[in-house]
DRENMILUM-977518 format. One line per field, with one value per residue (C-alpha): x, y, z; residue in three letters; residue number from 1. Coordinates in Angstrom, 1 decimal, decimal comma, always signed. Layout:
u c(X  ...);
v c(Y  ...);
w c(Z  ...);
tido c(ALA  ...);
kelo c(NUM  ...);
END
This chain:
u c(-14,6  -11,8  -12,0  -12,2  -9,4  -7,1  -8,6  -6,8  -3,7  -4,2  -4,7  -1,7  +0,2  -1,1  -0,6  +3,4  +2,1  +0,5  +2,3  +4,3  +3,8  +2,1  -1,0  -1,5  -3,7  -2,1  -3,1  -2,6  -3,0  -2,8  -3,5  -4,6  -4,1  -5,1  -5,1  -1,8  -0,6  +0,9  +1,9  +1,7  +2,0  +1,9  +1,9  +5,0  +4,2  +4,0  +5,2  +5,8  +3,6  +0,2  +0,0  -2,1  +0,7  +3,2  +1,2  +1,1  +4,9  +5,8  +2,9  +3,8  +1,9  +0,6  -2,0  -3,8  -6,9  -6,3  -8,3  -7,0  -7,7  -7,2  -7,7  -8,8  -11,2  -8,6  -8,2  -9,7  -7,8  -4,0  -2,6  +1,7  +1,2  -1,2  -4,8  -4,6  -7,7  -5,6  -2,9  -5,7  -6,9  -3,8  -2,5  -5,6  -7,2  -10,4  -12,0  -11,4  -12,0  -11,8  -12,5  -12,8  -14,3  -12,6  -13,9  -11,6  -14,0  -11,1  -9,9  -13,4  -15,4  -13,0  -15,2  -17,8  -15,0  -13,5  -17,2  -17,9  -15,0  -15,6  -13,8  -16,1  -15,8  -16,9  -17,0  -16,8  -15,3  -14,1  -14,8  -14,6  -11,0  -9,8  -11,5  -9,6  -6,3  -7,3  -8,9  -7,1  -7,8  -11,5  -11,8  -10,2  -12,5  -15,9  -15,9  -13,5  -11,3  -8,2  -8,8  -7,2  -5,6  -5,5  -2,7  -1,6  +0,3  -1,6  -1,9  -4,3  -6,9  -6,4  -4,2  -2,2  +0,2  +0,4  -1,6  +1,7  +1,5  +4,5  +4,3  +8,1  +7,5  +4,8  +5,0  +8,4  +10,8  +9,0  +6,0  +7,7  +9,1  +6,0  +4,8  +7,4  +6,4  +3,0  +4,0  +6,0  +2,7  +0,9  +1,2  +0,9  +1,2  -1,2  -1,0  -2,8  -1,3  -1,0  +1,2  +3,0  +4,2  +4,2  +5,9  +8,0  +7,5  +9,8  +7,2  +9,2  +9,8  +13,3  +14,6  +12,5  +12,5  +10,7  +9,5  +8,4  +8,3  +8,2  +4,9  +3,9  +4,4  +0,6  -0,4  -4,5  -5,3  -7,6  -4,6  -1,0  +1,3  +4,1  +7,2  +10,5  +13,6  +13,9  +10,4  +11,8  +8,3  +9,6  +13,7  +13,5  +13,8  +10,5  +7,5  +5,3  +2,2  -0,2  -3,5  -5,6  -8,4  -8,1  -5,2  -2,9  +1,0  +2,3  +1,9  +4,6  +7,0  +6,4  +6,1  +9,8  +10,7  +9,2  +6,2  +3,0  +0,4  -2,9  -6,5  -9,4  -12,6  -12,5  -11,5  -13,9  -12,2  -8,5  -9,5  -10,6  -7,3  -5,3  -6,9  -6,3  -2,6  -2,8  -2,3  -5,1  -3,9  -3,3  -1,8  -3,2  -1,0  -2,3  -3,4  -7,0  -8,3  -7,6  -9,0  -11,8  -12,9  -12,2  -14,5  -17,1  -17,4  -17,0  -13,9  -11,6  -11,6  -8,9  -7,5  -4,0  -3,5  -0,2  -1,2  +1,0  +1,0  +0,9  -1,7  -1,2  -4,6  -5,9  -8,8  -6,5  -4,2  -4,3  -7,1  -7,5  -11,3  -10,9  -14,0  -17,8  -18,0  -21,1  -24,1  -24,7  -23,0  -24,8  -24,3  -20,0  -18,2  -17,3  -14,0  -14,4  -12,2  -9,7  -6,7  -4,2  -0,7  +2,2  +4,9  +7,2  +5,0  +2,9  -0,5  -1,2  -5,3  -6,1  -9,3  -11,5  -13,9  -17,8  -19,8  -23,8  -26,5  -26,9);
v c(+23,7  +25,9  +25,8  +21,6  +22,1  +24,3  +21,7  +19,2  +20,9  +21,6  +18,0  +17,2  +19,2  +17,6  +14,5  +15,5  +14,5  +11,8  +8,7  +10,8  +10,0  +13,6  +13,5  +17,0  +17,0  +16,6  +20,3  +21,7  +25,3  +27,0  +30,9  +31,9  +35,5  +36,5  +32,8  +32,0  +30,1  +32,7  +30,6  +27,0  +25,3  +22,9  +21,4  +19,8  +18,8  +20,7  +24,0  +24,4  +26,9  +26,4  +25,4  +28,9  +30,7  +28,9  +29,9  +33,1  +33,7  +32,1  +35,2  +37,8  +41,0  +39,0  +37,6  +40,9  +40,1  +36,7  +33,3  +30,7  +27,2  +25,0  +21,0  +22,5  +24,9  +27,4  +27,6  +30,5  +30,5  +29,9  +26,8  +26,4  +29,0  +31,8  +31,3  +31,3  +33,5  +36,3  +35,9  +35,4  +38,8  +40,9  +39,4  +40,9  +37,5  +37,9  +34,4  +31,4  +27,5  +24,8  +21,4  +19,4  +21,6  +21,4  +18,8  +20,4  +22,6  +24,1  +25,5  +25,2  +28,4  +30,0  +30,3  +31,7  +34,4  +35,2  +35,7  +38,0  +39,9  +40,5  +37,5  +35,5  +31,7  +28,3  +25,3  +21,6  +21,4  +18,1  +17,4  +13,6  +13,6  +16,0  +13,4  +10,6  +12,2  +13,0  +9,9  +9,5  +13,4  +13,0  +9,6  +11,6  +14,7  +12,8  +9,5  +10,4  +7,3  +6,0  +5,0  +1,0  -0,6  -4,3  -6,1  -9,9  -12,4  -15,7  -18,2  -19,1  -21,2  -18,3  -19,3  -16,7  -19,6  -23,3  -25,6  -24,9  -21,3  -21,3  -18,3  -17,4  -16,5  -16,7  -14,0  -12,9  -10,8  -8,0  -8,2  -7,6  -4,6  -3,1  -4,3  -1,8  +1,3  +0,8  +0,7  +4,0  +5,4  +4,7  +6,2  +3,2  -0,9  -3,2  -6,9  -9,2  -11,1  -14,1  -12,6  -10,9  -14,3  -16,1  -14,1  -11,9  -9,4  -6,1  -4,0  -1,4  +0,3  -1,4  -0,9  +2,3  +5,5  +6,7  +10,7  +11,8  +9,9  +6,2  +4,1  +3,4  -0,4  -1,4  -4,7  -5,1  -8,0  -8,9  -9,5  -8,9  -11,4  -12,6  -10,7  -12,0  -9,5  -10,8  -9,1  -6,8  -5,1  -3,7  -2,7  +0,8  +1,4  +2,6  +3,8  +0,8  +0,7  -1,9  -1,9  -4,3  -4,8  -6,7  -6,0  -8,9  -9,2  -8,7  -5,5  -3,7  -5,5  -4,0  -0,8  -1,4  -1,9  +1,3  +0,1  +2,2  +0,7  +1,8  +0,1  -0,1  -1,6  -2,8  -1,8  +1,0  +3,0  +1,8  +3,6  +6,1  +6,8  +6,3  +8,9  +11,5  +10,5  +11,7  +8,4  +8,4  +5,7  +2,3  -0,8  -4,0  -6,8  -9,1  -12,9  -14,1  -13,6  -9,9  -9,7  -11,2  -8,8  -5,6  -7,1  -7,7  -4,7  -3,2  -1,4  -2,5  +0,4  -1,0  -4,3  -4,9  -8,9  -10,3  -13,8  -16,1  -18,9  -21,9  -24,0  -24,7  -26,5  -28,3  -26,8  -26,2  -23,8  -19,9  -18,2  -14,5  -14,4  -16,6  -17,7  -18,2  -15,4  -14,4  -16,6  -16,2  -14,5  -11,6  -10,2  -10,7  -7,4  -7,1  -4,8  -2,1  +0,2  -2,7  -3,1  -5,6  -5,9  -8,6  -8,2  -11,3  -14,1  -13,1  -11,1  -8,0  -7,2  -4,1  -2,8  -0,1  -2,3  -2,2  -3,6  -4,5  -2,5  -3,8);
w c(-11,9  -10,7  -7,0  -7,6  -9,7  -7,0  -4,4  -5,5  -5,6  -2,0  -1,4  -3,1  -1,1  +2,3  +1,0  +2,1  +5,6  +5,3  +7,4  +9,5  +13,5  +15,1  +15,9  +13,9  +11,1  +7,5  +5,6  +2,6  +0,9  -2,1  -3,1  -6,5  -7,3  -10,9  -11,6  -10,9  -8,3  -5,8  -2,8  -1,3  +1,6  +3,8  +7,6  +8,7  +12,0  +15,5  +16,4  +12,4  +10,5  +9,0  +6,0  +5,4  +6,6  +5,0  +1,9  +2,9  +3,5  -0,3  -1,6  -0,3  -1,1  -4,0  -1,2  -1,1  -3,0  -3,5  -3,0  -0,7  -1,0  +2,3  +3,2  +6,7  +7,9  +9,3  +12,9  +14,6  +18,0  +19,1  +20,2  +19,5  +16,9  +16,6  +14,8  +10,9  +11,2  +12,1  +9,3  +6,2  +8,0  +7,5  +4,8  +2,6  +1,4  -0,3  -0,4  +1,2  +0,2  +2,5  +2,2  +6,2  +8,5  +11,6  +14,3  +17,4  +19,6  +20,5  +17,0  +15,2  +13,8  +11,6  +8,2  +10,4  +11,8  +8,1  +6,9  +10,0  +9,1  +5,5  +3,9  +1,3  +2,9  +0,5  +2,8  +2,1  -1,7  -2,0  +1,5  +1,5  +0,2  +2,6  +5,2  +3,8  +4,2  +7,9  +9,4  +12,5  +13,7  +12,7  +14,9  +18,0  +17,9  +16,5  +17,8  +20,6  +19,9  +18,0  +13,7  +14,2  +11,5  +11,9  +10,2  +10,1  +8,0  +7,3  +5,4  +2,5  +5,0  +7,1  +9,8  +11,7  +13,6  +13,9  +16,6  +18,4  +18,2  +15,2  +13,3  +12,3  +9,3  +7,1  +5,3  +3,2  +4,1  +1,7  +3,4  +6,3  +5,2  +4,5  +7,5  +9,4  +7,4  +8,0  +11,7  +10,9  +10,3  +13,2  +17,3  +18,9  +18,0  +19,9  +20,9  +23,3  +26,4  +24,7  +21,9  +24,4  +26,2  +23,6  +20,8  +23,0  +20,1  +19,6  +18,1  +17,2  +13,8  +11,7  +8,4  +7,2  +8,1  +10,8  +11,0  +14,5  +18,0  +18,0  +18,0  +21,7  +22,9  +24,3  +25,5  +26,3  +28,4  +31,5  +33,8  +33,6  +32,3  +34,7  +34,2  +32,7  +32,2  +28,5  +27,3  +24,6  +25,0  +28,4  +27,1  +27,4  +24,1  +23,4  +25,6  +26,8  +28,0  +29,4  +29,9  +32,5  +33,3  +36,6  +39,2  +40,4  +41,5  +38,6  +38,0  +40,3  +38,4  +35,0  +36,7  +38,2  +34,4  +33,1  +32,1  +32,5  +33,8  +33,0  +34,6  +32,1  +32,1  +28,3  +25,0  +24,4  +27,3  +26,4  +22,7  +24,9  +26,9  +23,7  +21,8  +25,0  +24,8  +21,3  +20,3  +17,0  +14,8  +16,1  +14,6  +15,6  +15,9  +18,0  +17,8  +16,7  +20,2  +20,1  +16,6  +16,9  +20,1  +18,2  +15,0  +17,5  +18,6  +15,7  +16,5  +13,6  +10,8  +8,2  +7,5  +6,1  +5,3  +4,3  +2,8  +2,2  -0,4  +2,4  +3,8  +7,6  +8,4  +11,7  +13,8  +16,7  +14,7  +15,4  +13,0  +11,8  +13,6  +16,8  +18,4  +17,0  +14,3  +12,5  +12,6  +8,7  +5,6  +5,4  +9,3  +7,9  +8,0  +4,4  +2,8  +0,8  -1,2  -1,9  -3,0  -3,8  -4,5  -4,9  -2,3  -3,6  -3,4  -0,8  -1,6  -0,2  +0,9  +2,3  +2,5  +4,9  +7,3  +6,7  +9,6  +8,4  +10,0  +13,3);
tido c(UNK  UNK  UNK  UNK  UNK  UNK  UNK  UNK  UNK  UNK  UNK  UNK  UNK  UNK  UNK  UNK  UNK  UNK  UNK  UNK  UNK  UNK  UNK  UNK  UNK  UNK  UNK  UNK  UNK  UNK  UNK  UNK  UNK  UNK  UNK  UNK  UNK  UNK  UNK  UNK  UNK  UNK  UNK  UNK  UNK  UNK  UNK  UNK  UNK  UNK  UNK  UNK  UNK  UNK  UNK  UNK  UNK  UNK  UNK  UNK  UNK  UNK  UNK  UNK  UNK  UNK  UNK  UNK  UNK  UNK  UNK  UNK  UNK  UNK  UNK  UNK  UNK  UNK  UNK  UNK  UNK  UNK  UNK  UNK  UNK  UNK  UNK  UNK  UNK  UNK  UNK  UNK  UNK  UNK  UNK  UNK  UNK  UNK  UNK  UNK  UNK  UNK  UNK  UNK  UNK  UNK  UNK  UNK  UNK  UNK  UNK  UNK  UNK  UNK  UNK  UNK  UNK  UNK  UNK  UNK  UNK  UNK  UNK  UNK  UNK  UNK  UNK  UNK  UNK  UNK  UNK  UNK  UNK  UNK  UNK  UNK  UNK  UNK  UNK  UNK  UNK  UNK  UNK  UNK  UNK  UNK  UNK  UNK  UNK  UNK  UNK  UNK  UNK  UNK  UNK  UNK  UNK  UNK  UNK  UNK  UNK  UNK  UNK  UNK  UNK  UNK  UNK  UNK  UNK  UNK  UNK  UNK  UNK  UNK  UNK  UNK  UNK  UNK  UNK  UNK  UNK  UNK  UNK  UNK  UNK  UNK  UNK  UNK  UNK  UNK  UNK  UNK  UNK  UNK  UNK  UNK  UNK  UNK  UNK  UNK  UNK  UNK  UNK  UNK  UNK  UNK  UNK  UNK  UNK  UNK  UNK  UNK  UNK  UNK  UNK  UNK  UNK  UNK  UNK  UNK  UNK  UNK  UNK  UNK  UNK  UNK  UNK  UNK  UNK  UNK  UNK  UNK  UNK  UNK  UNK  UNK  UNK  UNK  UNK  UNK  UNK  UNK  UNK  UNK  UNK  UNK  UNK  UNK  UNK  UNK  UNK  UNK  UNK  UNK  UNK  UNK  UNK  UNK  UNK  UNK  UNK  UNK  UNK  UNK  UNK  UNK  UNK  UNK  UNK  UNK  UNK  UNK  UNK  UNK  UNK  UNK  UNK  UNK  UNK  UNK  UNK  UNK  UNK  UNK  UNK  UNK  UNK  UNK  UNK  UNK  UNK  UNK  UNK  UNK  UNK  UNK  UNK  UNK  UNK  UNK  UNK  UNK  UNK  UNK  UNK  UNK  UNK  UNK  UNK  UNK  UNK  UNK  UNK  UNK  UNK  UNK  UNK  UNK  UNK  UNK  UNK  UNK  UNK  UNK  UNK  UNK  UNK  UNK  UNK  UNK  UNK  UNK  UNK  UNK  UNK  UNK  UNK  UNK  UNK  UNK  UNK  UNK  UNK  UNK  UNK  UNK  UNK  UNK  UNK  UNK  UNK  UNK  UNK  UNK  UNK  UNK  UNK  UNK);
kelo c(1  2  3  4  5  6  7  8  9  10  11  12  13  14  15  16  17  18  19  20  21  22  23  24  25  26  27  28  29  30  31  32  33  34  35  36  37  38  39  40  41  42  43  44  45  46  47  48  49  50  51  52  53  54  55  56  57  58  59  60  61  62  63  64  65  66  67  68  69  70  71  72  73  74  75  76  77  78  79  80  81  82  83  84  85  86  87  88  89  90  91  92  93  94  95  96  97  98  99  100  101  102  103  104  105  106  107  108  109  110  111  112  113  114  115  116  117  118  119  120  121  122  123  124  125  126  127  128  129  130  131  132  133  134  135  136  137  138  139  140  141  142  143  144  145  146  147  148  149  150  151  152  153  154  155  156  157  158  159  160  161  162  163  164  165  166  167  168  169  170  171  172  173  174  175  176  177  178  179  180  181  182  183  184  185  186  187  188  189  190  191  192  193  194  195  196  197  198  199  200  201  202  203  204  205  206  207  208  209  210  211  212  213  214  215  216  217  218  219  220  221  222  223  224  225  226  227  228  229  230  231  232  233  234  235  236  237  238  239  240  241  242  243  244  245  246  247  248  249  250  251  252  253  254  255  256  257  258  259  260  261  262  263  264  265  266  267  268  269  270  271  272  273  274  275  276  277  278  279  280  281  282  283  284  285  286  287  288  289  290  291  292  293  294  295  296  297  298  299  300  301  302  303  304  305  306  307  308  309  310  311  312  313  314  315  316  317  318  319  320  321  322  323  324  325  326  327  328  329  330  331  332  333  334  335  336  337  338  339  340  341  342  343  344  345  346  347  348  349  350  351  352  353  354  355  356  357  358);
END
């Protein structure tokens, strides 16, 4: 089917976003004018043309008439730039295609406009793909919360450190690697107290390339850890951000550092926050305690596993689901969509999360 078929090479074309750090949505257009392929484009990040305009500008007068195919329902009212509704208008489009319709309240309704003002509008052609490409924006606007992505390195029982908390490294170097560009990808790179003490961990983005503003540093705990001036997390090098749940001494000195320090009661309402800062894809980092919180309340969306070919053993040692876990196998969140690679000899698993009917 044709608009399937010019669909995809709007997809395509969106997929040139994909993994850069703006919150904007990753769109794609195409427009079709006597079956050719007059004009494409695509959305580069904020303040930059739509990708319908972009489209537009490569066409030319060869838009007149023409069908476009989008990713997004075009927007209907002006936010940095003015509403795509407006430009398919002049420009003399005759149809459009899109494939997400658009969850903002702010920009949504723009089919319904083009089909008020004469334009024939098909919605939802390869709807779930556009989705895909688009996870984080849809978590923000429907579920009014950040998409996480929990990644860790363990071993083959498991184990994400030692029964003395030793966990430098288990996975290779090439995992590691990977590691940082999926932090590349994401607006924010979460950890618990206790790898915040323990690990004095960086978390920032090394050895790839990195498009856009940095990840945010975040640290989710009941109280705030005592202060040292060593904490990389607090160097000034990147935003950080803690969020607490109780008040105590502590935190006027991370505030002195730079830190922000934000009070919340509970994860829900951290994601929350997050989301309002425009921060809609999250990278998990943290230790099995952390983990095993956001699976319980069924908060984790993706996993990405780096396992290693050890064994570290010993009940005391750090595992991936701290705690009690399921009472039996079939209430077990369960990966779908997986896939698997080989980064050296470590295995890469990642998979989309799939909670059981509760």
């Amino acid at each position: 089917m044709n608009d399937e078929m010019y669909m995809r090479q709007a997809l395509a074309l969106a997929a040139n976003g994909v993994g850069r750090t703006h919150p904007n949505p990753t769109v794609g257009a195409v427009i079709i004018s006597g079956g050719e392929v007059a004009g494409t484009g695509w959305h580069r990040g904020p303040g930059k043309p739509h990708a319908e305009v972009d489209a537009i500008t490569m066409a030319g007068a060869r838009a007149t008439g023409s069908t476009l195919y989008v990713t997004l329902e075009p927007c209907s009212a002006a936010g940095r730039t003015p509403p795509c509704t407006a430009a398919i208008l002049r420009a003399g489009i005759a149809r459009v295609v899109y494939a997400s319709s658009d969850p903002n309240p702010q920009m949504a309704g723009g089919g319904a406009w083009l089909q008020g003002h004469g334009v024939k509008v098909t919605a939802n052609v390869l709807e779930t793909e556009a989705d895909a490409l688009n996870r984080p924006f849809l978590y923000a606007h429907r579920l009014g919360r950040p998409y996480v992505i929990a990644k860790a390195a363990m071993s083959l029982d498991g184990k994400l450190a030692t029964r003395r908390m030793d966990s430098k490294w288990i996975s290779s170097e090439l995992s590691r690697k990977h590691a940082h560009a999926l932090r590349a990808q994401c607006h924010a790179i979460l950890v618990g107290s206790g790898t915040l003490s323990i690990d004095n961990p960086s978390l920032t983005v090394r050895d790839v390339p990195l498009v856009g503003r940095p990840p945010l540093r975040v640290m989710f705990g009941s109280h705030a850890p005592a202060f040292h001036a060593d904490y990389h997390f607090a160097d000034g090098s990147v935003p950080a951000r803690l969020y607490v749940c109780h008040e105590n001494r502590h935190i006027a000195d991370w505030q002195r550092a730079g830190v922000d320090v934000v009070k919340v009661d509970g994860i829900p309402l951290m994601l929350r926050h997050l989301a309002v800062d425009h921060r809609w894809q999250i990278l998990l980092e943290g230790g099995g305690g952390l983990h095993a919180a956001f699976l319980e309340a069924r908060l984790t969306d993706e996993m990405v596993l780096y396992q290693a070919p050890i064994l570290i053993g010993g009940s005391d040692a750090v595992g991936l689901w701290q705690g009690t876990g399921v009472d039996r196998v079939k209430d077990a969140p369960r990966l779908v969509n997986v896939s698997r690679k080989m980064l050296g000899e470590d295995l890469l698993i990642r998979g989309r999360v799939v909670y059981p009917e509760a």
